[in-house]
Wavefront OBJ file of the C-alpha trace (Angstrom):
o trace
v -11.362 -32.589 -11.289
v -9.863 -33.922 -8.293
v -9.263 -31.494 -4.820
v -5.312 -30.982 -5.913
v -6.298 -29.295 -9.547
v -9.190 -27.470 -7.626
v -6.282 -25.522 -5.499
v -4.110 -24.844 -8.066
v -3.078 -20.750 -8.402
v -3.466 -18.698 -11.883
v 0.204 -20.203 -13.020
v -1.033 -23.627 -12.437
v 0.923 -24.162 -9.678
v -0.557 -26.055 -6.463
v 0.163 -23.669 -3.312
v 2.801 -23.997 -1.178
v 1.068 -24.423 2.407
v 4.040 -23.739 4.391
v 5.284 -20.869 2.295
v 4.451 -17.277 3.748
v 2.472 -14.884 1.292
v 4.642 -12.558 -0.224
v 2.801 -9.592 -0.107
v 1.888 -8.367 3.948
v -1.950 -7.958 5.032
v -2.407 -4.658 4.488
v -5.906 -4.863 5.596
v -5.408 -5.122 9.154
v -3.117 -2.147 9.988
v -2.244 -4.257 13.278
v 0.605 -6.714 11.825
v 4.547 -6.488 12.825
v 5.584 -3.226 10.950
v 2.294 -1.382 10.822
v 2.247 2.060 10.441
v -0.655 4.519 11.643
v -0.789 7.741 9.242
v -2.092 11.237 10.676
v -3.697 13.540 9.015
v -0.934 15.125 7.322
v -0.125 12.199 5.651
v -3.274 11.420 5.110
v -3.346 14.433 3.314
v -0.448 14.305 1.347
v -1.321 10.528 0.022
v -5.114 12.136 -0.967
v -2.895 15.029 -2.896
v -1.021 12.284 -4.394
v -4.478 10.352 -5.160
v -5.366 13.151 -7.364
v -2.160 14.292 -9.130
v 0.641 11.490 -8.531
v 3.317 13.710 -10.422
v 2.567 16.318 -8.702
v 5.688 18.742 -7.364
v 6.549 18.917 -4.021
v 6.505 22.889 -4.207
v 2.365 22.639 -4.897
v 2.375 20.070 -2.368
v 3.247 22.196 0.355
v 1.617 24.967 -0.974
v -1.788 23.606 -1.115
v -1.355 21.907 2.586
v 0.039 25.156 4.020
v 3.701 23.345 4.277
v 6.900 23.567 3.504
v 7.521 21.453 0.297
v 10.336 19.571 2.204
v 8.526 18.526 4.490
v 5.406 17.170 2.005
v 8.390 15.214 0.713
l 1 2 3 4 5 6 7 8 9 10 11 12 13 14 15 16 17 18 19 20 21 22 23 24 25 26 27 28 29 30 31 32 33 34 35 36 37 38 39 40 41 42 43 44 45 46 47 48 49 50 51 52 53 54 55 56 57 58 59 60 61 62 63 64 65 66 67 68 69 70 71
């Protein structure tokens, strides 16, 4: 197997090197675009963690706000 076929992606494909990924870091936190969430929203994603269909109305409810504003 020669270095080309080593570097090939799951379609078989050899990378593009001077193509940008298409999905952003979302490790870092710190790229163009990054958002920090407080503890609100940190909340409201855990809610969502547990129960994704959730309604808005328990939403609030359980967070002690209004359900307009969990959405």
């Amino acid at each position: 197997m020669d270095a080309q076929q080593s570097q090939r992606t799951d379609s078989g494909h050899a990378p593009d090197e001077d193509v940008a990924p298409s999905t952003p870091d979302l490790g870092t936190g710190t790229g163009p675009g990054a958002v920090r969430l407080d503890e609100l929203d940190l909340s409201i994603v855990h809610a969502l963690q547990i129960n994704p269909r959730v309604p808005w109305a328990q939403v609030g409810e359980a967070l002690g706000i209004d359900p307009v504003t969990a959405a």
